[in-house]
MIDOSE-1310 file (N, C-alpha, C; in nm, 2 decimals, decimal comma, always signed):
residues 203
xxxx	-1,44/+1,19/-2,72/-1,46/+1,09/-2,61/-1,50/+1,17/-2,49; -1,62/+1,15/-2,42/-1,64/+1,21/-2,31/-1,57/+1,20/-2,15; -1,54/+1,31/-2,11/-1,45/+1,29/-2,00/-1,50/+1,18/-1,89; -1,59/+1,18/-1,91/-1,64/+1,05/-1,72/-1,59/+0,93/-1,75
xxxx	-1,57/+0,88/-1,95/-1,60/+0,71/-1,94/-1,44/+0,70/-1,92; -1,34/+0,78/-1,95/-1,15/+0,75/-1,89/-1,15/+0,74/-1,75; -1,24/+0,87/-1,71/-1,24/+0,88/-1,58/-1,28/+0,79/-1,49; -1,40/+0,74/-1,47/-1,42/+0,65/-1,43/-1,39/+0,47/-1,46
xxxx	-1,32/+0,48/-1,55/-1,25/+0,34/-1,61/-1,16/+0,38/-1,55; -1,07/+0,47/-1,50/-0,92/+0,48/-1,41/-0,97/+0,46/-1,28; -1,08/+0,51/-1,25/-1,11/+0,49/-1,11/-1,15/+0,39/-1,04; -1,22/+0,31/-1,12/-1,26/+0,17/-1,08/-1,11/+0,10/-1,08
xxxx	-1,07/+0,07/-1,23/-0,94/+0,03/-1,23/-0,84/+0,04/-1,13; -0,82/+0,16/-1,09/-0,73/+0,19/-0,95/-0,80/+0,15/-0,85; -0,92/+0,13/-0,81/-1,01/+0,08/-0,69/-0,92/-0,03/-0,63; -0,99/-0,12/-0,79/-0,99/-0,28/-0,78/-0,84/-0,29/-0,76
xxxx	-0,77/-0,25/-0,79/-0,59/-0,28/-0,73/-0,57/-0,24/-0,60; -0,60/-0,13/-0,55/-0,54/-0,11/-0,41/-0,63/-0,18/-0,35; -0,77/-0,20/-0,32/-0,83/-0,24/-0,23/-0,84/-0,41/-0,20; -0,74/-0,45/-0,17/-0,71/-0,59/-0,15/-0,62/-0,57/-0,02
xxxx	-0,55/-0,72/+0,09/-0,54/-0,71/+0,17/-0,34/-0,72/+0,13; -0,33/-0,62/+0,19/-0,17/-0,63/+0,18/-0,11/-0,58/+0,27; +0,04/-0,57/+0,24/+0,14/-0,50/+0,32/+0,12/-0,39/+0,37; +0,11/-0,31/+0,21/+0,07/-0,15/+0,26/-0,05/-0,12/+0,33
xxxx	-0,16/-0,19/+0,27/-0,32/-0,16/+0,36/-0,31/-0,21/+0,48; -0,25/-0,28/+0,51/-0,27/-0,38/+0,67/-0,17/-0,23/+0,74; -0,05/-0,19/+0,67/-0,02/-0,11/+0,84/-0,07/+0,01/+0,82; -0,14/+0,09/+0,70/-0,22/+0,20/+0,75/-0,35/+0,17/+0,83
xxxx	-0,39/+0,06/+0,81/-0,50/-0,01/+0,91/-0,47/+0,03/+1,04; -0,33/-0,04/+1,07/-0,29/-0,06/+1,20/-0,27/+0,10/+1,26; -0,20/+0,19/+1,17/-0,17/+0,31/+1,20/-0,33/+0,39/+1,24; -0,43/+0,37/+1,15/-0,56/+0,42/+1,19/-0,62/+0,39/+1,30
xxxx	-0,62/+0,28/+1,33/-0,65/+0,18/+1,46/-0,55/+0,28/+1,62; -0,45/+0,29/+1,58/-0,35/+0,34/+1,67/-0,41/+0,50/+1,68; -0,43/+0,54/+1,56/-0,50/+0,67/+1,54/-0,25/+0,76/+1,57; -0,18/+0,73/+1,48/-0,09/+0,74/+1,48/-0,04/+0,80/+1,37
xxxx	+0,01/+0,95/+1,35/+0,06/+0,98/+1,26/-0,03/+0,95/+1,15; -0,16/+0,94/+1,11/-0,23/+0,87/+1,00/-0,21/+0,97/+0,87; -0,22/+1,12/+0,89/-0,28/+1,18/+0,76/-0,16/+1,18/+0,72; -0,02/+1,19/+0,77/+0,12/+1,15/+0,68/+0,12/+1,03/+0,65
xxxx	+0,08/+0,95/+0,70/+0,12/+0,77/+0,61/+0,02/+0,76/+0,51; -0,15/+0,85/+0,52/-0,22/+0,86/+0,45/-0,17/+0,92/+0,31; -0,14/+1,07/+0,32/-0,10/+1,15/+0,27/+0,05/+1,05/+0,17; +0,15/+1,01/+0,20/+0,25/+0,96/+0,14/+0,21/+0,83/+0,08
xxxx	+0,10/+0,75/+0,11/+0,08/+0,66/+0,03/+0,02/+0,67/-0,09; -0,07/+0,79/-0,09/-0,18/+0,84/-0,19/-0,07/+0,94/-0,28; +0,02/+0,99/-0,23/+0,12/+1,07/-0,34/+0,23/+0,95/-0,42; +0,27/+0,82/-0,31/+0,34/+0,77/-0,41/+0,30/+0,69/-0,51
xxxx	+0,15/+0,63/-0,50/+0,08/+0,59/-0,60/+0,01/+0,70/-0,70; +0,01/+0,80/-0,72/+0,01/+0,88/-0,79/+0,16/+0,94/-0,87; +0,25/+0,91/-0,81/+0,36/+0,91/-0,88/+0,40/+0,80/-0,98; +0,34/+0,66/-0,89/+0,37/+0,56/-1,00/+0,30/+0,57/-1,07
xxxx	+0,16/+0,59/-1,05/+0,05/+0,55/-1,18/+0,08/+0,69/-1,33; +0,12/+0,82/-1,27/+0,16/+0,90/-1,40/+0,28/+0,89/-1,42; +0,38/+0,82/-1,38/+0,49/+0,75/-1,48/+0,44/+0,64/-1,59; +0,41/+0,54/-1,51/+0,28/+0,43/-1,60/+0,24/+0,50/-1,75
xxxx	+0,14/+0,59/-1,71/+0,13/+0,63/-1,78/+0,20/+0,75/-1,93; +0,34/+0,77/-1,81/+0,39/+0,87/-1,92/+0,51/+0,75/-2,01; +0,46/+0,59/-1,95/+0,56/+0,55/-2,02/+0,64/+0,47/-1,98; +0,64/+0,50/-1,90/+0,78/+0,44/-1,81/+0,77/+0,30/-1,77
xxxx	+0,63/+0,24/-1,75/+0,57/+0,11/-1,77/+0,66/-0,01/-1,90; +0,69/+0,08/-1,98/+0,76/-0,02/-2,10/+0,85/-0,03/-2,07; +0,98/+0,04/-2,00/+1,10/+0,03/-1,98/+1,09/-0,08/-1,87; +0,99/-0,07/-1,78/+1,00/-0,12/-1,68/+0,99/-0,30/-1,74
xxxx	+0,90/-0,31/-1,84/+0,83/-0,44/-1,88/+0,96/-0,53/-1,97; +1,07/-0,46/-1,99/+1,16/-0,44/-2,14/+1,31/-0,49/-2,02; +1,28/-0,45/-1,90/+1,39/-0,49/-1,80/+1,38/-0,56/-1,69; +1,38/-0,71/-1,71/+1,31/-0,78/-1,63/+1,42/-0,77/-1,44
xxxx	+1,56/-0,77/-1,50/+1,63/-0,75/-1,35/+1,60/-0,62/-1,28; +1,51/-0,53/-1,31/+1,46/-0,47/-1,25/+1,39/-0,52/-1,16; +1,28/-0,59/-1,16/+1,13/-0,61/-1,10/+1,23/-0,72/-0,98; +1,28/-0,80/-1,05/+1,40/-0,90/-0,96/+1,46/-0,85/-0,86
xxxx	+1,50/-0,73/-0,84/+1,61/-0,67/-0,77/+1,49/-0,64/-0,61; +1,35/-0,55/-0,69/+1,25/-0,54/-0,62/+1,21/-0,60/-0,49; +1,16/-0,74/-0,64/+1,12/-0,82/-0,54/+1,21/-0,89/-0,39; +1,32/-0,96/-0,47/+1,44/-0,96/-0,34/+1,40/-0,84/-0,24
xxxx	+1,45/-0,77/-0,25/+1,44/-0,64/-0,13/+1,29/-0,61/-0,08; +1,20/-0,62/-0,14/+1,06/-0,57/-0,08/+1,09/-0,78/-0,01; +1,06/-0,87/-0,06/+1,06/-0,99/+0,06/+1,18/-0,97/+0,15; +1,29/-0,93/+0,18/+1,36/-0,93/+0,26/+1,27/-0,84/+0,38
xxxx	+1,21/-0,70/+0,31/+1,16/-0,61/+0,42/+1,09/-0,68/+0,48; +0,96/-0,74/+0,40/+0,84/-0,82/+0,46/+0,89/-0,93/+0,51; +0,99/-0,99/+0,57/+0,98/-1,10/+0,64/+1,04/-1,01/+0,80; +1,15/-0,89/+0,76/+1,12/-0,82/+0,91/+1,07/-0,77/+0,95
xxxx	+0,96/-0,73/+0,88/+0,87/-0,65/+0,94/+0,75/-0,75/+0,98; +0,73/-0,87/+0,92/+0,68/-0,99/+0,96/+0,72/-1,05/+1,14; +0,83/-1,04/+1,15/+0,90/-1,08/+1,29/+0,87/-1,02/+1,35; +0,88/-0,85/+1,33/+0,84/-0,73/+1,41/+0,73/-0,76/+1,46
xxxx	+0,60/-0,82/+1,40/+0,45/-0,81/+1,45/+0,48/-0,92/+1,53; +0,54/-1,06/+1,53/+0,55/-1,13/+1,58/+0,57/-1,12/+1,70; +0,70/-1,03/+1,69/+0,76/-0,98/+1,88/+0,66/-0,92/+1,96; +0,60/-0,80/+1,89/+0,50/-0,74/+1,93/+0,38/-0,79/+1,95
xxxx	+0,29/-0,90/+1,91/+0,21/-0,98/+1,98/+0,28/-1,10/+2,06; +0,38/-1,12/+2,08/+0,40/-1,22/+2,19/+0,45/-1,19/+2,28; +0,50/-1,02/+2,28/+0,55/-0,95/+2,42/+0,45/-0,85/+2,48; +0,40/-0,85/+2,54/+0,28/-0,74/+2,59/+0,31/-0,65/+2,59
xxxx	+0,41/-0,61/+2,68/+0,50/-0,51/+2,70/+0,52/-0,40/+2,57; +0,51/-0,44/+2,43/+0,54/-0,41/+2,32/+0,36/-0,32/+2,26; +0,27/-0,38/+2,35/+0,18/-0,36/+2,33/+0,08/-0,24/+2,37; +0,06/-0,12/+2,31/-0,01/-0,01/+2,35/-0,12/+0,01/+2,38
xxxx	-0,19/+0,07/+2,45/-0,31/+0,16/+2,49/-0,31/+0,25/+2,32; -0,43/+0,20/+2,28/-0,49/+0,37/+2,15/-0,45/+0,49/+2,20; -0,48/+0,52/+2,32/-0,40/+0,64/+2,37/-0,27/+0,69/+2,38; -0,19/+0,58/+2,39/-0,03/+0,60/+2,42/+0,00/+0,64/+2,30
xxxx	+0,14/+0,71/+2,39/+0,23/+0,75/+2,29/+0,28/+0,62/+2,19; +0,28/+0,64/+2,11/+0,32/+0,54/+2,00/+0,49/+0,60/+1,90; +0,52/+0,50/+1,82/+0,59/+0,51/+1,79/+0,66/+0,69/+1,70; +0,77/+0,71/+1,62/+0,80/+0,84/+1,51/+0,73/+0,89/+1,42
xxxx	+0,73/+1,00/+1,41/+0,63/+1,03/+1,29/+0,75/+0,98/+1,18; +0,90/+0,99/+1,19/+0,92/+0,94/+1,07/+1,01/+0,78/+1,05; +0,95/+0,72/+1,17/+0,96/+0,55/+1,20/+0,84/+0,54/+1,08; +0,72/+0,59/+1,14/+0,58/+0,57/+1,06/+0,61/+0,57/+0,87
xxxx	+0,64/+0,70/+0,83/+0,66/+0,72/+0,72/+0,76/+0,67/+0,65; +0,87/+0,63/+0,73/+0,93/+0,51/+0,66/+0,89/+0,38/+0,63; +0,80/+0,32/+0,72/+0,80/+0,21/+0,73/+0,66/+0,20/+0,62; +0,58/+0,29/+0,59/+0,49/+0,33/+0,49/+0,57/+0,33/+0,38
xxxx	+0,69/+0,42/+0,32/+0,74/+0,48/+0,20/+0,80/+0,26/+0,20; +0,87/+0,21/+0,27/+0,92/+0,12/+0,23/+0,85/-0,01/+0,23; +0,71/-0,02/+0,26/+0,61/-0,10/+0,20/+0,51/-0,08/+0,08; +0,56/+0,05/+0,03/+0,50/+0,12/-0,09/+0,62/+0,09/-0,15
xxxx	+0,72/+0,11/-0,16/+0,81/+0,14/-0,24/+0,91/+0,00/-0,29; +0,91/-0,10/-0,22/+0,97/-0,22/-0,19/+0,91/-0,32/-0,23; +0,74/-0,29/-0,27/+0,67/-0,39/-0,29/+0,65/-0,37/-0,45; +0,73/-0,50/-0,51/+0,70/-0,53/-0,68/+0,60/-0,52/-0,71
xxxx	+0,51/-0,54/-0,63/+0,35/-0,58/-0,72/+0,30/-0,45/-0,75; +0,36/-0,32/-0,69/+0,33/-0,16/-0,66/+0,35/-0,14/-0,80; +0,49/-0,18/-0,86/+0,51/-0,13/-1,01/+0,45/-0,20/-1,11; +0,42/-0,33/-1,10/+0,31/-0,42/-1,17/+0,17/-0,34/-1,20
xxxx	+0,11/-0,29/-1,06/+0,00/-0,28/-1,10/-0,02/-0,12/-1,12; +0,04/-0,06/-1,08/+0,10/+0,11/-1,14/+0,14/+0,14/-1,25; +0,23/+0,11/-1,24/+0,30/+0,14/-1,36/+0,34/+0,04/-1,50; +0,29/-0,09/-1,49/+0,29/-0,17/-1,62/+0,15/-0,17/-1,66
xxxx	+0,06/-0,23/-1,53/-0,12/-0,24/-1,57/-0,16/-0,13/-1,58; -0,18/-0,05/-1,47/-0,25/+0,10/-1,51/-0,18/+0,19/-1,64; -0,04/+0,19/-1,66/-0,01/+0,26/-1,73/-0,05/+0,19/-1,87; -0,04/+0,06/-1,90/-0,08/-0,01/-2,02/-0,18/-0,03/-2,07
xxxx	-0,33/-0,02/-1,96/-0,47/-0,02/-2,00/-0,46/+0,17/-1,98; -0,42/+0,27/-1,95/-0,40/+0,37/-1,98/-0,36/+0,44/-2,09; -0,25/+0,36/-2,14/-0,19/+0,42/-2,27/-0,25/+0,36/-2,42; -0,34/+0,26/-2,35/-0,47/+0,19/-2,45/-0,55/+0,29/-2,51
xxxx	-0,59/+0,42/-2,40/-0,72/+0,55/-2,41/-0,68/+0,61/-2,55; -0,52/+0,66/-2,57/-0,49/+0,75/-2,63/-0,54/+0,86/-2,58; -0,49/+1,02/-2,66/-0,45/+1,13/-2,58/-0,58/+1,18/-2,61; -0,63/+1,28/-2,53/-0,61/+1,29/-2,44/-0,62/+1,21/-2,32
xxxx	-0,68/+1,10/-2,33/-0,77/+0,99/-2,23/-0,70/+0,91/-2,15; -0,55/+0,91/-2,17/-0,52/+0,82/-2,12/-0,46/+0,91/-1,97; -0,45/+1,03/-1,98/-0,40/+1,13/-1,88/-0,54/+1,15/-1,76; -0,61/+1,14/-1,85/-0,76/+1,14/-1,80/-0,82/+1,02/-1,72
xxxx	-0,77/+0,93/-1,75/-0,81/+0,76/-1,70/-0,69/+0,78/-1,59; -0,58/+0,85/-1,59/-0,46/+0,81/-1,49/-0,53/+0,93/-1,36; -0,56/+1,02/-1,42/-0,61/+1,10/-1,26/-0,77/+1,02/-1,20; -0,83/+0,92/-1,28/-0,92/+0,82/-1,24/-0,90/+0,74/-1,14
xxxx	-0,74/+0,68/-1,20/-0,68/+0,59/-1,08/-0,58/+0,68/-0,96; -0,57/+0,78/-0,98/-0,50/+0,84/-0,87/-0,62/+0,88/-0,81; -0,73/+0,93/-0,84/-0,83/+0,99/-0,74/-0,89/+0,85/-0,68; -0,86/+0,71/-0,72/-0,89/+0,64/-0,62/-0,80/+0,59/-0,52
xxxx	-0,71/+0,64/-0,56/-0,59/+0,58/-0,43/-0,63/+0,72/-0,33; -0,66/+0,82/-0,34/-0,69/+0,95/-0,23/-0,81/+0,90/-0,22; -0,92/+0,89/-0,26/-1,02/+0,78/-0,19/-1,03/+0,69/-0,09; -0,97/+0,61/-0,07/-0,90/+0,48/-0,04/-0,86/+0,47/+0,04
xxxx	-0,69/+0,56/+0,06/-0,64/+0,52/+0,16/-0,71/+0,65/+0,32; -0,77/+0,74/+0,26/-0,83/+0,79/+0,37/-0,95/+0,73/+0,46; -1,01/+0,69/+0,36/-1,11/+0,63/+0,46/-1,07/+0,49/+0,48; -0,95/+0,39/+0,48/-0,91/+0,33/+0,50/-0,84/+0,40/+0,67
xxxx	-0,77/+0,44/+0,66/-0,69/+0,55/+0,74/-0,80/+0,57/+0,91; -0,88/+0,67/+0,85/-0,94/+0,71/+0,93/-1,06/+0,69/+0,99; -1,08/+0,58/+0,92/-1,22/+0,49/+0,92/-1,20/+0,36/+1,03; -1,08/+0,36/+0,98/-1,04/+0,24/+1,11/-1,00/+0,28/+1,26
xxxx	-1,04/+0,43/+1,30/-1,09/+0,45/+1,36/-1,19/+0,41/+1,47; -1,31/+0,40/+1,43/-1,42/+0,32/+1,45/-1,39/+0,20/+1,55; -1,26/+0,15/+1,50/-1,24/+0,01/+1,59/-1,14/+0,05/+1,72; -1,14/+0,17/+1,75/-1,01/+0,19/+1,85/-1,11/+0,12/+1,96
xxxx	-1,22/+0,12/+2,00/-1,28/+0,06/+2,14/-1,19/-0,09/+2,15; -1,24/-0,17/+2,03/-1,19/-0,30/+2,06/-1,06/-0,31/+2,04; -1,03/-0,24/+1,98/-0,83/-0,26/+2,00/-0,75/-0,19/+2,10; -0,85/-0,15/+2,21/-0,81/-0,12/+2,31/-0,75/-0,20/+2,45
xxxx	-0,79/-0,30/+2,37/-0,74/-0,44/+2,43/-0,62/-0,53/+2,41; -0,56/-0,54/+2,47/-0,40/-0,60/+2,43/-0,42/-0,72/+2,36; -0,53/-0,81/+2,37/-0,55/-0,93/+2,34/-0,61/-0,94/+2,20; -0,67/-0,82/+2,14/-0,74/-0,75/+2,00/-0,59/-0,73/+1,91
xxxx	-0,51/-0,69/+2,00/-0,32/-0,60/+1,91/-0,28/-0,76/+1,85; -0,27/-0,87/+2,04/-0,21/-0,97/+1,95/-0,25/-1,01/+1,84; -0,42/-1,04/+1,85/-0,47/-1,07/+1,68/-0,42/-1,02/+1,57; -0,44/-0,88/+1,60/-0,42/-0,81/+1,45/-0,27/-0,84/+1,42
xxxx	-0,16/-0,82/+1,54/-0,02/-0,82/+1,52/+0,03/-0,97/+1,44; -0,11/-1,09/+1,48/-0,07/-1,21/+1,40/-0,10/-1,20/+1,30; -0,21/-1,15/+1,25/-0,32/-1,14/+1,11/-0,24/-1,10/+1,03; -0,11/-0,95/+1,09/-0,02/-0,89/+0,95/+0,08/-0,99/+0,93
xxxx	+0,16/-1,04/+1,06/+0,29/-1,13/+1,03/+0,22/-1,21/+0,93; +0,12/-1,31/+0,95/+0,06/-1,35/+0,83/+0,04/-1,35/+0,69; -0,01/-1,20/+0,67/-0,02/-1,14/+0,55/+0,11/-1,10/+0,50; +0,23/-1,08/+0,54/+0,39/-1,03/+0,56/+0,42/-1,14/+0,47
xxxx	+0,43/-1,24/+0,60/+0,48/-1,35/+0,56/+0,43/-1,43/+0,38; +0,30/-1,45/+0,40/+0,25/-1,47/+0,30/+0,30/-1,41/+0,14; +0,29/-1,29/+0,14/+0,34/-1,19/+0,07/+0,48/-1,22/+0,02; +0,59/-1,21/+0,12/+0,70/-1,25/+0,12/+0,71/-1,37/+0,05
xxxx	+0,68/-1,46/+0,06/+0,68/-1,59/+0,01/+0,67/-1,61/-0,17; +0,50/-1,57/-0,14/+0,46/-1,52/-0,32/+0,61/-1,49/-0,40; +0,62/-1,35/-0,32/+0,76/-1,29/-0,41/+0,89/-1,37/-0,43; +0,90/-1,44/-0,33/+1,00/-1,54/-0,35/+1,02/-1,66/-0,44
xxx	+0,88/-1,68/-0,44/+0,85/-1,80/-0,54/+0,84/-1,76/-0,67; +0,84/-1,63/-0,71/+0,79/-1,60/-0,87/+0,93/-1,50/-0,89; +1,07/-1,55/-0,82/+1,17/-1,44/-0,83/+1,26/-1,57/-0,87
């Protein structure tokens, strides 16, 4: 089997999952934008999805599929986060005060990386499409290929979230405006909220 067609079947595969609008993408957005701690929130999101996707792959996908109060326990706890961290944006676009300059000092490097590890880590749909989908249409390849198709989909999550990261850059002019924060700060509670909900209704 030649190496590019796993390879690039992991990488597309992994594309089309992370690149949608979510929890995790909206606050490294926000963190890019802020130009804040980025290459750690960068860096920890692209290692923890490469930890889920070669578990997936080594397997661990079936235990996961085989125990459904698992994913249950998840979901509860990833919507509890996302509804406060939903309020959070709330306060923060309705108080100005709350609202920074691109330049300012901004929040912890390890406020940041938590609040990354626990929108990666909290969010059900993370082991859905890591480690049941990827690892399932991965362990489809057989060996060697399916090891081969999983560093496909990890080389697209290090793809991804960098120039997601640092590309949103680009917009620090117009978010240099308090009245640009409130938008975005509504746009996540939104997406939070939304999110939140989903998981509640399918739990």
């Amino acid at each position: 089997m030649p190496i590019f067609s796993p390879l690039l079947a992991g990488l597309g595969s992994g594309l089309s999952l992370i690149v949608a609008i979510g929890a995790q993408n909206a606050f490294v957005l926000r963190q890019g934008i802020r130009r804040e701690h980025v290459l750690g929130v960068v860096v920890l999101c692209a290692l923890s999805d490469a930890v889920l996707i070669f578990a997936g792959v080594a397997g661990v996908g079936a235990l996961v599929s085989t125990a459904p109060w698992v994913l249950v326990v998840a979901r509860w706890a990833g919507a509890i986060f996302l509804l406060v961290y939903a309020a959070l944006a709330l306060k923060r676009a309705i108080r100005p005060a709350a609202l920074m300059a691109v330049s300012a000092v901004g929040g912890s490097r390890s406020g940041a990386l938590g609040t990354a590890a626990a929108l990666t880590w909290l969010n059900p749909h993370v082991y859905l499409d890591t480690m049941v989908l990827l690892g399932t249409i991965a362990n489809a390849q057989g060996d060697p290929g399916r090891w081969i198709f999983g560093t496909g989909a990890v080389l697209g999550s290090f793809l991804w979230f960098p120039l997601l990261g640092f590309g949103a850059r680009m917009l620090a002019g117009f978010f240099a405006r308090p009245a640009s924060w409130r938008v975005l700060d509504c746009l996540v509670a939104v997406v939070m909220l939304l999110i939140a909900s989903g998981l509640l209704a399918g739990s």
